[in-house]
N, CA, C, O and CB atoms as a CASP TS submission, in Angstrom:
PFRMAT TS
TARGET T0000
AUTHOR 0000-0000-0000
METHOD Language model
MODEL 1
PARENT N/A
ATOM      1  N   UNK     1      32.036 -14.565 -82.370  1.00  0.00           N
ATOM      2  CA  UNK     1      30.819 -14.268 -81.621  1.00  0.00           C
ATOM      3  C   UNK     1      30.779 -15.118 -80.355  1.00  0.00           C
ATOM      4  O   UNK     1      31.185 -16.280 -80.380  1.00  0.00           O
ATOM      5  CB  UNK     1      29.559 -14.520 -82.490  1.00  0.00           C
ATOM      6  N   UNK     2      30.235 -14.483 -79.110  1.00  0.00           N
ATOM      7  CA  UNK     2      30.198 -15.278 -78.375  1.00  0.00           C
ATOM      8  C   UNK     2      28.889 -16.459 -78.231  1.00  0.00           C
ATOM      9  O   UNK     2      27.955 -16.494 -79.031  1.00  0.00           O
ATOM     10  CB  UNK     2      30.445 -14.534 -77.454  1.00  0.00           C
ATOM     11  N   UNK     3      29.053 -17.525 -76.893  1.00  0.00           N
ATOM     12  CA  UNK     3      28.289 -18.637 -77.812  1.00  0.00           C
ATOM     13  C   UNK     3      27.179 -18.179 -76.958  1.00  0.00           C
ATOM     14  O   UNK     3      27.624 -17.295 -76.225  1.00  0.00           O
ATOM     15  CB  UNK     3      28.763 -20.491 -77.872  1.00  0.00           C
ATOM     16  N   UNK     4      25.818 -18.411 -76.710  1.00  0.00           N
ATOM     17  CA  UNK     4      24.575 -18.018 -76.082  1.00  0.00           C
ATOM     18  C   UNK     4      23.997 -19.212 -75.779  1.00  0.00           C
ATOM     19  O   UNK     4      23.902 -20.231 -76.464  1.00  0.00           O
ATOM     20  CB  UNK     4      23.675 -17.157 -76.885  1.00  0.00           C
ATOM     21  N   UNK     5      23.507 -18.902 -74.341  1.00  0.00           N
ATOM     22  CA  UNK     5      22.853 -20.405 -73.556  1.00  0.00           C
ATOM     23  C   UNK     5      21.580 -20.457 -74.514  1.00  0.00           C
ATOM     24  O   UNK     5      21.061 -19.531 -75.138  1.00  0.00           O
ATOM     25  CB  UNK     5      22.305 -20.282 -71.497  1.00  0.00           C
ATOM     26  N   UNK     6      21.184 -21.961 -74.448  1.00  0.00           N
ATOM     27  CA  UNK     6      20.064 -22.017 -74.980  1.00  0.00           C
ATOM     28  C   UNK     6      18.987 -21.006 -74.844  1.00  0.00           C
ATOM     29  O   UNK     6      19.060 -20.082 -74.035  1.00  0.00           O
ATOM     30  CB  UNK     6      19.700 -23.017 -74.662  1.00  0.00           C
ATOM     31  N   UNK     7      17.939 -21.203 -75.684  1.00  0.00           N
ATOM     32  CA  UNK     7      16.509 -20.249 -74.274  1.00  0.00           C
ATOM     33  C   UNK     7      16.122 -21.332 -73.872  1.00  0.00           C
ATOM     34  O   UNK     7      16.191 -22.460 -74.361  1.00  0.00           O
ATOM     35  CB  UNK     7      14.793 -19.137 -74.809  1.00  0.00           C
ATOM     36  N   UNK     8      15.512 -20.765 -72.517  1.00  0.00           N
ATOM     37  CA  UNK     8      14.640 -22.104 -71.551  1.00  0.00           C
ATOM     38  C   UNK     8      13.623 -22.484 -72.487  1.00  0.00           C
ATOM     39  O   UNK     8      13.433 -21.890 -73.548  1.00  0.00           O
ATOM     40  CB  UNK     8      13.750 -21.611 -69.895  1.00  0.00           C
ATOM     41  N   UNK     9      13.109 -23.268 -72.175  1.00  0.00           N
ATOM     42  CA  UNK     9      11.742 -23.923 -72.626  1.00  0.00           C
ATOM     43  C   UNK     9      10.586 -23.022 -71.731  1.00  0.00           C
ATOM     44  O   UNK     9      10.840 -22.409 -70.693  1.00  0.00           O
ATOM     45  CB  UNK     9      11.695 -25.799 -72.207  1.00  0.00           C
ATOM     46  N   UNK    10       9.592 -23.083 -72.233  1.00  0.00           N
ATOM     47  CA  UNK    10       8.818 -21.824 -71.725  1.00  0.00           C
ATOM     48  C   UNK    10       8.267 -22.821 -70.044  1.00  0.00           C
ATOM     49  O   UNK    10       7.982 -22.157 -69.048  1.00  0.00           O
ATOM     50  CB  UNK    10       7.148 -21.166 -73.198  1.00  0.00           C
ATOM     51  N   UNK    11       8.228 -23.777 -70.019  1.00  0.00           N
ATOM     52  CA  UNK    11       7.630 -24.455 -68.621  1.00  0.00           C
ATOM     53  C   UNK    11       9.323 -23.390 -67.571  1.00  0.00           C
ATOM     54  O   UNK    11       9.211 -22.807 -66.492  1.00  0.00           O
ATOM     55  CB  UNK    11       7.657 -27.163 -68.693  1.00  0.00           C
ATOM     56  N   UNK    12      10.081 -23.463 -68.067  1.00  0.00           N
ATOM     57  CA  UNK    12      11.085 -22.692 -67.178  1.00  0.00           C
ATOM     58  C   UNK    12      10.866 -21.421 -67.118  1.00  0.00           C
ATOM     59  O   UNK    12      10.575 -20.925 -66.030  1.00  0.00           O
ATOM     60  CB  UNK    12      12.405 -22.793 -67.549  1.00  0.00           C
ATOM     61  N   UNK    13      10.954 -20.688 -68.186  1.00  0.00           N
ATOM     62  CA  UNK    13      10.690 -19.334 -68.065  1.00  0.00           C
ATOM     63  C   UNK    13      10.094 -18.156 -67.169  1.00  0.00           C
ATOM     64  O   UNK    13       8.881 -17.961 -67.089  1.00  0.00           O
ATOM     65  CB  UNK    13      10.238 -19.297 -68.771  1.00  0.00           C
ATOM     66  N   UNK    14      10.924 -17.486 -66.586  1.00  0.00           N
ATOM     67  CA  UNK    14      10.393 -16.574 -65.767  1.00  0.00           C
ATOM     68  C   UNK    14       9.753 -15.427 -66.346  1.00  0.00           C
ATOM     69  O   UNK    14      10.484 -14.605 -66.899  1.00  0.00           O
ATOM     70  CB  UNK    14      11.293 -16.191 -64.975  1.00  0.00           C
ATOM     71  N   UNK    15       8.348 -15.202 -66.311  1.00  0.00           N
ATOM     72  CA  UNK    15       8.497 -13.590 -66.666  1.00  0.00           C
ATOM     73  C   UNK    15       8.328 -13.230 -65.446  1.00  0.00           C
ATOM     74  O   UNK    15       7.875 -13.711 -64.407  1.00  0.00           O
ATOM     75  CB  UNK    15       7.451 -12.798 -67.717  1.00  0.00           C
ATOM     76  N   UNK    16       9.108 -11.630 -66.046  1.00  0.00           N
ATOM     77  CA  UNK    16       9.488 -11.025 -64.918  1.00  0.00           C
ATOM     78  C   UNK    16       8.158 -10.065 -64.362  1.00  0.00           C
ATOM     79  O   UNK    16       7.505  -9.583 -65.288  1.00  0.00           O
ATOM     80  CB  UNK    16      10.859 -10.203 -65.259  1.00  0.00           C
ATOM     81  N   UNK    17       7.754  -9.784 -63.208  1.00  0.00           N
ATOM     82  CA  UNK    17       6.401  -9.630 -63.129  1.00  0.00           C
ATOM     83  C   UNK    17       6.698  -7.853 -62.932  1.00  0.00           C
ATOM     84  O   UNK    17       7.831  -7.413 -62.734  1.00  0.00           O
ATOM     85  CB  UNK    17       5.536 -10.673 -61.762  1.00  0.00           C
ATOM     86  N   UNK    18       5.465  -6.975 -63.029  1.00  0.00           N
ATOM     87  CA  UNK    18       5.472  -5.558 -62.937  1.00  0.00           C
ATOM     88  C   UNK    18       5.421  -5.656 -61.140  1.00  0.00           C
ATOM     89  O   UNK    18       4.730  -6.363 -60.407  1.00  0.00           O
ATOM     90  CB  UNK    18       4.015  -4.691 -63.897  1.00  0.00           C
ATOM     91  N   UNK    19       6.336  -4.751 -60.868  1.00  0.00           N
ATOM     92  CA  UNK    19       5.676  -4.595 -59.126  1.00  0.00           C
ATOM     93  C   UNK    19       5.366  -3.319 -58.828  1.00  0.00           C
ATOM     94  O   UNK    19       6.326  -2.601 -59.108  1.00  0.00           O
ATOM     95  CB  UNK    19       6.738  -4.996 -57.835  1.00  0.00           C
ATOM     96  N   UNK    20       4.562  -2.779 -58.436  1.00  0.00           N
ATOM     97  CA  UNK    20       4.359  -1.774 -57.806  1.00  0.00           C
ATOM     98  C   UNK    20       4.337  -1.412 -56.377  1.00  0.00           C
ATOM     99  O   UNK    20       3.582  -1.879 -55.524  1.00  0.00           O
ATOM    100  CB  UNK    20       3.552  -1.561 -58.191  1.00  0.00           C
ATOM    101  N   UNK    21       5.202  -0.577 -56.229  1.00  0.00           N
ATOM    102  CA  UNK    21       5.053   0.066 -54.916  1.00  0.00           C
ATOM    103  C   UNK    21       4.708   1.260 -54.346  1.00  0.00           C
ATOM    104  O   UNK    21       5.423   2.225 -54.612  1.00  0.00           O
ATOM    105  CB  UNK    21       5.856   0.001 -54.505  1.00  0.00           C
ATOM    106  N   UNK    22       3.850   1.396 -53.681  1.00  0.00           N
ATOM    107  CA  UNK    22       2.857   2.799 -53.874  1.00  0.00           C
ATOM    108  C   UNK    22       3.540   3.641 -52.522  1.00  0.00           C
ATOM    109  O   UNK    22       3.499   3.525 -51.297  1.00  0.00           O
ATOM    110  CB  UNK    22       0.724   2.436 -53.669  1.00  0.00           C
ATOM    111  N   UNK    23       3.982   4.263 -53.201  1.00  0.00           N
ATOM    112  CA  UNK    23       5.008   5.216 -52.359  1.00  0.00           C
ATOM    113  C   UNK    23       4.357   6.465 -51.521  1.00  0.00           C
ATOM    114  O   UNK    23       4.999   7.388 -51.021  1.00  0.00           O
ATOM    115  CB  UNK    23       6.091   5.903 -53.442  1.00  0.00           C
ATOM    116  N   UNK    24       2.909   6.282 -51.481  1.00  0.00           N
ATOM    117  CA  UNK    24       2.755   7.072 -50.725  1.00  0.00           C
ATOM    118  C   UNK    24       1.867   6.374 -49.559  1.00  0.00           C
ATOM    119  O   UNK    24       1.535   6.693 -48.417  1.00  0.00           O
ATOM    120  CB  UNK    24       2.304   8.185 -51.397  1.00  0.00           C
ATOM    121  N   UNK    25       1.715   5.603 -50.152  1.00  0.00           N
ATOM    122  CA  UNK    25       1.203   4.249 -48.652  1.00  0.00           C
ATOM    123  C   UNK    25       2.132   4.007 -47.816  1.00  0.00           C
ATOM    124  O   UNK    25       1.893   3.731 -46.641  1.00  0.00           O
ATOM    125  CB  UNK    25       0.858   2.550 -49.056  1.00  0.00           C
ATOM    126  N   UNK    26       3.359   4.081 -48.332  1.00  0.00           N
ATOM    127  CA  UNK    26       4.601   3.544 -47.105  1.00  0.00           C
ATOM    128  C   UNK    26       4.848   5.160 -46.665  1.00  0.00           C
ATOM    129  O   UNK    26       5.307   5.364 -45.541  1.00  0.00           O
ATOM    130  CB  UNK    26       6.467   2.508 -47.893  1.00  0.00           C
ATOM    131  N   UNK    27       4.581   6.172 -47.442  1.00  0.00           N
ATOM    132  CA  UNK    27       4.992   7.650 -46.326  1.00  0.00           C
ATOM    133  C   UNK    27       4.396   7.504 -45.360  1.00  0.00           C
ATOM    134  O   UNK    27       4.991   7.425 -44.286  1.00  0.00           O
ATOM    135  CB  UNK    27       4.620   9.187 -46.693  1.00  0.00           C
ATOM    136  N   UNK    28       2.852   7.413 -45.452  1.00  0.00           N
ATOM    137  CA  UNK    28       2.017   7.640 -44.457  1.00  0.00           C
ATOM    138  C   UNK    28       2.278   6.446 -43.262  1.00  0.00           C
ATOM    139  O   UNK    28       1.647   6.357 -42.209  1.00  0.00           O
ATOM    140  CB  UNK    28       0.552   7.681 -45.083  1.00  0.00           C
ATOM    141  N   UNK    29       3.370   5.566 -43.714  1.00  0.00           N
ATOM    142  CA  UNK    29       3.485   4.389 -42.399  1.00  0.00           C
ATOM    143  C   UNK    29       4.093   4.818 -41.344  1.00  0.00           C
ATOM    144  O   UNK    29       5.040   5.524 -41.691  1.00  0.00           O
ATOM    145  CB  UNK    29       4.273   3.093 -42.668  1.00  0.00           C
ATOM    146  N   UNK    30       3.977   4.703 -39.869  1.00  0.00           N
ATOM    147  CA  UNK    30       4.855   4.970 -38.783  1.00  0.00           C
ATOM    148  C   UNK    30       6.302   4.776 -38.731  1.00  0.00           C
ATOM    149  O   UNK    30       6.989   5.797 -38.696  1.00  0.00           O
ATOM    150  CB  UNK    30       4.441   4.339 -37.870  1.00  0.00           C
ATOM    151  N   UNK    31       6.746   3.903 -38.722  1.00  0.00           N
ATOM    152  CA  UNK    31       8.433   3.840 -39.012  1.00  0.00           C
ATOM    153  C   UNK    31       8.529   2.753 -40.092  1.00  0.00           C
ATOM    154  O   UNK    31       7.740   2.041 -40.712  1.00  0.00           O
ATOM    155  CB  UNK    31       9.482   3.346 -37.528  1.00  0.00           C
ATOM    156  N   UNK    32      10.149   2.992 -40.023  1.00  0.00           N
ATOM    157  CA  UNK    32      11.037   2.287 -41.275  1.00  0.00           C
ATOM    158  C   UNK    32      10.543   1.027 -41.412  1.00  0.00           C
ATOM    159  O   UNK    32      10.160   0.461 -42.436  1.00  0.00           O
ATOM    160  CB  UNK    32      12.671   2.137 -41.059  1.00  0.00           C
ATOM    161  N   UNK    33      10.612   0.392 -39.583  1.00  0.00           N
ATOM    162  CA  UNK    33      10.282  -0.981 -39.831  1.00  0.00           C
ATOM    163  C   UNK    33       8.797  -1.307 -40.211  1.00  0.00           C
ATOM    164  O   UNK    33       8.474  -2.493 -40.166  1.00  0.00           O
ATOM    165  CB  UNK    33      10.639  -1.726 -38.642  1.00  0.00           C
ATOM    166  N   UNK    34       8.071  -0.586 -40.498  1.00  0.00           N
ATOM    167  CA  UNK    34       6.809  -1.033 -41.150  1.00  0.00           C
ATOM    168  C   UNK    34       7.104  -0.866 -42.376  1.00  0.00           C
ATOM    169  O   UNK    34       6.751  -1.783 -43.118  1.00  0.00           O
ATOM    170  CB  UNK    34       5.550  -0.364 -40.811  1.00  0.00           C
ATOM    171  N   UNK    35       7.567  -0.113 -42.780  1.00  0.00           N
ATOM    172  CA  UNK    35       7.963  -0.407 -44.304  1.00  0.00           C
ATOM    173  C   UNK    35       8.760  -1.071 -44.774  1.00  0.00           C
ATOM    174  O   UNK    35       8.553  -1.483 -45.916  1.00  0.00           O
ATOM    175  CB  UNK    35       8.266   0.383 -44.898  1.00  0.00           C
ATOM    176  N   UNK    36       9.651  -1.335 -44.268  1.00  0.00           N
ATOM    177  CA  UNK    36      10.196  -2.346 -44.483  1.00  0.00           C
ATOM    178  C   UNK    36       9.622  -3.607 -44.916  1.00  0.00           C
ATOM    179  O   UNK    36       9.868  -4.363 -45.856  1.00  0.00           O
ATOM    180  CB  UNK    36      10.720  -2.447 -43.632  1.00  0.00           C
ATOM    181  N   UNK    37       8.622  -3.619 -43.775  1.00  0.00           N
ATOM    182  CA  UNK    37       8.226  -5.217 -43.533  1.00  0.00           C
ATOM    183  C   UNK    37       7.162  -5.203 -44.899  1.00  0.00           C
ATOM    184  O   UNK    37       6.899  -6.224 -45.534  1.00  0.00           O
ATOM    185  CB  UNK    37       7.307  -5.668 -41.664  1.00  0.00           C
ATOM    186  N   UNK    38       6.720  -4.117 -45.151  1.00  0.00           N
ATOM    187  CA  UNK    38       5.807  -3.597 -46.098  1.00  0.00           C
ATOM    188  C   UNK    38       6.111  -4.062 -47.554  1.00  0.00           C
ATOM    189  O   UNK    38       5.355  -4.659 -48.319  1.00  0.00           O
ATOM    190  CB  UNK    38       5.821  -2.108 -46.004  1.00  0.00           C
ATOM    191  N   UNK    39       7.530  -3.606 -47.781  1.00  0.00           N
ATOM    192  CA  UNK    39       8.201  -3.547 -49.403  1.00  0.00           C
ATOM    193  C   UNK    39       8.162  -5.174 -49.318  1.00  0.00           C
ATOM    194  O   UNK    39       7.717  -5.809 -50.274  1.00  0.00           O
ATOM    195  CB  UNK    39      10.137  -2.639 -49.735  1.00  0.00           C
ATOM    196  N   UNK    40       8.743  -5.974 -47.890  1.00  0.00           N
ATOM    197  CA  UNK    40       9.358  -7.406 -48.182  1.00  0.00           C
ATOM    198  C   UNK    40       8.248  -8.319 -48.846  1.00  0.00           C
ATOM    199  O   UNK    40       8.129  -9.269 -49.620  1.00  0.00           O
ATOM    200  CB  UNK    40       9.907  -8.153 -46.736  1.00  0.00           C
ATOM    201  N   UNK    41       7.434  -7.356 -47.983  1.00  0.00           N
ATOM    202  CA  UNK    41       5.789  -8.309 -48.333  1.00  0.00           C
ATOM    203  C   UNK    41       5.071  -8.631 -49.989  1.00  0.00           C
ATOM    204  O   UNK    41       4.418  -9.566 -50.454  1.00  0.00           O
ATOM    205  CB  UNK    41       4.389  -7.235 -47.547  1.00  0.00           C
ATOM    206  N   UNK    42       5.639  -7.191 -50.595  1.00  0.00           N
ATOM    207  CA  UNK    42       5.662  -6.788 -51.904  1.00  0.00           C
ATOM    208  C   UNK    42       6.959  -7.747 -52.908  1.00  0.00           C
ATOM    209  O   UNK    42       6.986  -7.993 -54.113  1.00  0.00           O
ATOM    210  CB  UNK    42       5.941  -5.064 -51.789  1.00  0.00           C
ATOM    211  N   UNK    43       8.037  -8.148 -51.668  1.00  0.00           N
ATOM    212  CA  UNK    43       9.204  -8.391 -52.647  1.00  0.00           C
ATOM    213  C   UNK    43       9.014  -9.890 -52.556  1.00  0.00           C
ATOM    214  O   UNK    43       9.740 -10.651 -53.194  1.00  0.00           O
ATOM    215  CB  UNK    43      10.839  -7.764 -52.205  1.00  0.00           C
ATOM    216  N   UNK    44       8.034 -10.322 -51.760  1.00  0.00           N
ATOM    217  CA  UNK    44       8.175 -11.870 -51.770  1.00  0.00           C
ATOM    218  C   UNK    44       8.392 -12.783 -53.005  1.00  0.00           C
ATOM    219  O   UNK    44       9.021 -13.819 -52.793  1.00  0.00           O
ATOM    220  CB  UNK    44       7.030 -12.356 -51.227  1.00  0.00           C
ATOM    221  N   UNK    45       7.970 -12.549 -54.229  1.00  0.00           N
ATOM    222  CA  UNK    45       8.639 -13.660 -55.112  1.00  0.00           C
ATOM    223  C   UNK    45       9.722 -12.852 -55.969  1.00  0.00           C
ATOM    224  O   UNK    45       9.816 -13.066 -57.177  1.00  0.00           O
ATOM    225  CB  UNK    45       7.462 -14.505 -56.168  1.00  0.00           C
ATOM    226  N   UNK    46      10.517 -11.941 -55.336  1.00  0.00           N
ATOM    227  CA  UNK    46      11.252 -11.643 -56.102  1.00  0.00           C
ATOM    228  C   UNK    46      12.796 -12.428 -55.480  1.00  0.00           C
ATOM    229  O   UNK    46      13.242 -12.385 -54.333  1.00  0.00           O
ATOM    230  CB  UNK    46      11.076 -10.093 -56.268  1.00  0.00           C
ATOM    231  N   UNK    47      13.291 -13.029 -56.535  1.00  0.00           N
ATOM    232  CA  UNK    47      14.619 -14.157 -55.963  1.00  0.00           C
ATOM    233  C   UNK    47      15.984 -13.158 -55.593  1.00  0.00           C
ATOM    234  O   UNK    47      16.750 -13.215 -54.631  1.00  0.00           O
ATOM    235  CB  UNK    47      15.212 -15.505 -57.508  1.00  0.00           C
ATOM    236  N   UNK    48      15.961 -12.539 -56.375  1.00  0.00           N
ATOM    237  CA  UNK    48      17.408 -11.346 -56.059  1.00  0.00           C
ATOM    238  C   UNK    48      17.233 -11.108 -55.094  1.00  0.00           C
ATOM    239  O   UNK    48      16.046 -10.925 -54.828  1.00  0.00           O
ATOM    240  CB  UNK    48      17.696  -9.950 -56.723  1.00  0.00           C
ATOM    241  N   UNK    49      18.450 -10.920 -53.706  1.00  0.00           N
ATOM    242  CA  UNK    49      18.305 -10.259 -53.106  1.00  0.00           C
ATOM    243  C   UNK    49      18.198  -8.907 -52.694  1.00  0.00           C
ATOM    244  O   UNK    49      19.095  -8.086 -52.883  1.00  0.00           O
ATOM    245  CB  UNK    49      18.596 -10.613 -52.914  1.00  0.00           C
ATOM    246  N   UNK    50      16.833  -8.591 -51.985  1.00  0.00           N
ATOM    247  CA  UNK    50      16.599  -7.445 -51.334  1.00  0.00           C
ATOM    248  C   UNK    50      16.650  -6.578 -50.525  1.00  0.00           C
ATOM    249  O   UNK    50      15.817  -5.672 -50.555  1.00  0.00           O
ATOM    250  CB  UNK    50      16.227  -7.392 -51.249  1.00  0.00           C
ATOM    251  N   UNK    51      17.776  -6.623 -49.453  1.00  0.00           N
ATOM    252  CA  UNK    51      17.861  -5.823 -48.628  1.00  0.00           C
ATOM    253  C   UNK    51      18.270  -4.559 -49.393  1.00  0.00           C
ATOM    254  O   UNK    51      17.648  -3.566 -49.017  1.00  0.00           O
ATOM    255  CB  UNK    51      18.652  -6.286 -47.616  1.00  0.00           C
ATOM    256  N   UNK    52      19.011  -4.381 -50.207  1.00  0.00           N
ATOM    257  CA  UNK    52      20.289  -3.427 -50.027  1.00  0.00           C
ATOM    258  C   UNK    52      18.970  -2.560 -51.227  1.00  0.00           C
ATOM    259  O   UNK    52      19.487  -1.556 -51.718  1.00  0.00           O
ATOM    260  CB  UNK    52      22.487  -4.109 -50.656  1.00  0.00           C
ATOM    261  N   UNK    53      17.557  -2.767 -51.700  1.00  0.00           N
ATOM    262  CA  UNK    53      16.922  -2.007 -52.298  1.00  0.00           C
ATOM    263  C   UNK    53      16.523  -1.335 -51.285  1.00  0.00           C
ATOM    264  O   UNK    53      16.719  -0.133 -51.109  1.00  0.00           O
ATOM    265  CB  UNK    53      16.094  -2.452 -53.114  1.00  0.00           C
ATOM    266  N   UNK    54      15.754  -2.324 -50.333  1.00  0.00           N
ATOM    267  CA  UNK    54      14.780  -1.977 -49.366  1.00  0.00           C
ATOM    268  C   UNK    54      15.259  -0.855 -48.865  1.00  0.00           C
ATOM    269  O   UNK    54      14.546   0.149 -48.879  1.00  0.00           O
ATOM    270  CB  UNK    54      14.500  -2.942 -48.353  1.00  0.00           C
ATOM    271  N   UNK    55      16.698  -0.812 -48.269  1.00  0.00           N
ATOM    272  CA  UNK    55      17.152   0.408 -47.364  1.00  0.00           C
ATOM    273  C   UNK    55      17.320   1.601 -47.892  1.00  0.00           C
ATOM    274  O   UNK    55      17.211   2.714 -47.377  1.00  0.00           O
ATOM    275  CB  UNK    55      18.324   0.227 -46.760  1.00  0.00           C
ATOM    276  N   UNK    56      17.728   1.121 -49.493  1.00  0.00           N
ATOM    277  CA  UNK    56      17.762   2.418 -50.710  1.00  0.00           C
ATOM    278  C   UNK    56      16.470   2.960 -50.730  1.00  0.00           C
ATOM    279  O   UNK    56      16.412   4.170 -50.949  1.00  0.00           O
ATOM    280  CB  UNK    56      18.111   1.946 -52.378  1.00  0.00           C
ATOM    281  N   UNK    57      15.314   2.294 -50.537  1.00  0.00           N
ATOM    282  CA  UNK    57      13.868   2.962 -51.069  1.00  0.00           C
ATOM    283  C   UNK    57      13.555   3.468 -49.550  1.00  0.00           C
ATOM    284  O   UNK    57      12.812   4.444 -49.650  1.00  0.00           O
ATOM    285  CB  UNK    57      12.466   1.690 -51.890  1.00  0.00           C
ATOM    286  N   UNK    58      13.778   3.238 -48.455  1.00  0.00           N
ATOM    287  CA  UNK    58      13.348   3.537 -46.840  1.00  0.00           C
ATOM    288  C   UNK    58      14.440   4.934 -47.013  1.00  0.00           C
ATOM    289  O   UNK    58      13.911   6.014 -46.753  1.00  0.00           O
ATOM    290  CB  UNK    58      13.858   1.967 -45.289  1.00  0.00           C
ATOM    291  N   UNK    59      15.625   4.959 -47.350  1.00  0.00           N
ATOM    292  CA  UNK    59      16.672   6.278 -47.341  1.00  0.00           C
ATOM    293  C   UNK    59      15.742   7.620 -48.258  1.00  0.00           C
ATOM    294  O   UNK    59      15.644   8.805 -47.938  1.00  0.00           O
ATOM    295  CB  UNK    59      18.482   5.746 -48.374  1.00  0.00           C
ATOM    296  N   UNK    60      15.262   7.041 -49.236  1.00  0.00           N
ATOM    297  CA  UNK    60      14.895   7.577 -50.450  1.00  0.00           C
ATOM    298  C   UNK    60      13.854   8.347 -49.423  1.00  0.00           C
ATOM    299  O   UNK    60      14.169   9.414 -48.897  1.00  0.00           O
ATOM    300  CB  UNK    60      14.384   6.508 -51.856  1.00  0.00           C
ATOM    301  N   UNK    61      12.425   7.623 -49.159  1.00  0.00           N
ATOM    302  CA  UNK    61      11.389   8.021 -48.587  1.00  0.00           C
ATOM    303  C   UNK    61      12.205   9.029 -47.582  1.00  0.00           C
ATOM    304  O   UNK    61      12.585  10.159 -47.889  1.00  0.00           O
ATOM    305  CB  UNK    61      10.463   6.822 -48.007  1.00  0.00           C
ATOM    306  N   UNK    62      12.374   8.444 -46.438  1.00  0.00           N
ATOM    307  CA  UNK    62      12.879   9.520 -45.470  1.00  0.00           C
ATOM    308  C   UNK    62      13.114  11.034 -45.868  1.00  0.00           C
ATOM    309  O   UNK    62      12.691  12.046 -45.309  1.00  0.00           O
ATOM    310  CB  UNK    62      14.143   9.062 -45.004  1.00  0.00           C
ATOM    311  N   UNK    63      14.080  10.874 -47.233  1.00  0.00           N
ATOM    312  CA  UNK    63      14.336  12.084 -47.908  1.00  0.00           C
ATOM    313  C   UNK    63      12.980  12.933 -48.019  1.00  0.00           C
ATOM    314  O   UNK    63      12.723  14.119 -47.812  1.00  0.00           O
ATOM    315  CB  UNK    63      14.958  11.762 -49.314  1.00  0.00           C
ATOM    316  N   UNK    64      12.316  11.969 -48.380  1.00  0.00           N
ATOM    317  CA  UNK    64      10.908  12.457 -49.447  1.00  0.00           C
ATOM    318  C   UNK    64      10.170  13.310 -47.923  1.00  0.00           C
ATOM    319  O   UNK    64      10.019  14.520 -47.754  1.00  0.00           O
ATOM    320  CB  UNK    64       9.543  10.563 -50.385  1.00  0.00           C
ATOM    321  N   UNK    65       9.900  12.427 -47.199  1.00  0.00           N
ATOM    322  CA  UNK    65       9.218  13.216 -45.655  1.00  0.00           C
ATOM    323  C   UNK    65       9.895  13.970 -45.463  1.00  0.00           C
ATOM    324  O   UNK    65       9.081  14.747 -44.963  1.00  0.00           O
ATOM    325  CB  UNK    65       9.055  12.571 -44.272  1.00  0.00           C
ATOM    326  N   UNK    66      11.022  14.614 -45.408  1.00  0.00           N
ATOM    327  CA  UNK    66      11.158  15.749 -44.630  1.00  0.00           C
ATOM    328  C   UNK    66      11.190  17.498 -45.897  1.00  0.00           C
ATOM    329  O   UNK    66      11.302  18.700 -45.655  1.00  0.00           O
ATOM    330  CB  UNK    66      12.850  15.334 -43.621  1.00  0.00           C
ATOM    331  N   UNK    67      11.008  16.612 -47.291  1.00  0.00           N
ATOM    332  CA  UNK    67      10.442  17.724 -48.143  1.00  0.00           C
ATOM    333  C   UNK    67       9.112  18.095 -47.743  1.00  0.00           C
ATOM    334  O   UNK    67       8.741  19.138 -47.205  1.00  0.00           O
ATOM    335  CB  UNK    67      10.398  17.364 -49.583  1.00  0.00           C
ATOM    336  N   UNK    68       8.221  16.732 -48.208  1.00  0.00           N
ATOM    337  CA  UNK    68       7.079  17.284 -47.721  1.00  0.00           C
ATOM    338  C   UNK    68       6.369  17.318 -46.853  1.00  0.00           C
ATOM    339  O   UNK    68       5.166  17.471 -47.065  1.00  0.00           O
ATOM    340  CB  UNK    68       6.545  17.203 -48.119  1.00  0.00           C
ATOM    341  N   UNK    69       7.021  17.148 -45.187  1.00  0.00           N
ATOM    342  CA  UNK    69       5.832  17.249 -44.429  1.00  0.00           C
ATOM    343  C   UNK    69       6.831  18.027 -43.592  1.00  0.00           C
ATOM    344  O   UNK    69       8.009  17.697 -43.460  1.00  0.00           O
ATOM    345  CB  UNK    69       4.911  15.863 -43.854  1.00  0.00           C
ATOM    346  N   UNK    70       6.132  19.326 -42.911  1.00  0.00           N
ATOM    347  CA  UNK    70       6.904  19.980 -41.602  1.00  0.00           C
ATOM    348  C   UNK    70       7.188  19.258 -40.027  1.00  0.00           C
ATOM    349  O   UNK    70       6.459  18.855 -39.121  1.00  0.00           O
ATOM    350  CB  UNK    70       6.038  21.234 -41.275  1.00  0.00           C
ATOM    351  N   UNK    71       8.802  19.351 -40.282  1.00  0.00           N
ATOM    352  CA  UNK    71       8.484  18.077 -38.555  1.00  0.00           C
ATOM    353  C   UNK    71       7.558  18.776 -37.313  1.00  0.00           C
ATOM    354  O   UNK    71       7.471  19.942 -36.928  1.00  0.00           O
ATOM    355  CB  UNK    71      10.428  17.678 -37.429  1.00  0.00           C
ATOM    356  N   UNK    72       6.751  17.217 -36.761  1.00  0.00           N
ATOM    357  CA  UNK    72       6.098  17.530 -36.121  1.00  0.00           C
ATOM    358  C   UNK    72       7.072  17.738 -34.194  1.00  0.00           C
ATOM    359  O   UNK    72       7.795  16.974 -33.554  1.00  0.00           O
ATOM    360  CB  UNK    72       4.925  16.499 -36.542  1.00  0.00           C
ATOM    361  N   UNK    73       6.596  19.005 -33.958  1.00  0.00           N
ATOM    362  CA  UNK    73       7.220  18.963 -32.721  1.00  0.00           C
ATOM    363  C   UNK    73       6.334  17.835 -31.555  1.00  0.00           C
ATOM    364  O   UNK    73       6.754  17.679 -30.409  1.00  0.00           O
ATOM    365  CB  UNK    73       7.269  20.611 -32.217  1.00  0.00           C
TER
END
């Protein structure tokens, strides 16, 4: 069997927190870079790094706007 780190002591312990991101608050934002700045604001105590979500969830949306809204000329 392999051997397993201790568990922390609970003064260490992270729980991991719920985040929500309300995905239709960032559609309705003007560009990427507001959302962006939007999610980071949301991602602040999260330690992993975040870029490479952020651009996944800004790609994602983009997708999502041009289902549902007709471009505006």
């Amino acid at each position: 069997s392999c051997p397993r780190a201790p568990p922390l002591p609970p003064s260490q312990r992270k729980e991991t927190p719920e985040l929500e991101i309300d995905v239709d608050e960032l559609l309705d934002m003007e560009s990427d870079d507001t959302r962006a700045a939007r999610v980071k604001e949301l991602l602040v105590d999260c330690y992993k790094p975040t870029e490479v979500f952020i651009s996944g969830l800004l790609d994602k949306i983009r997708g999502m706007q041009k289902l549902s809204t007709p471009q505006k000329k």
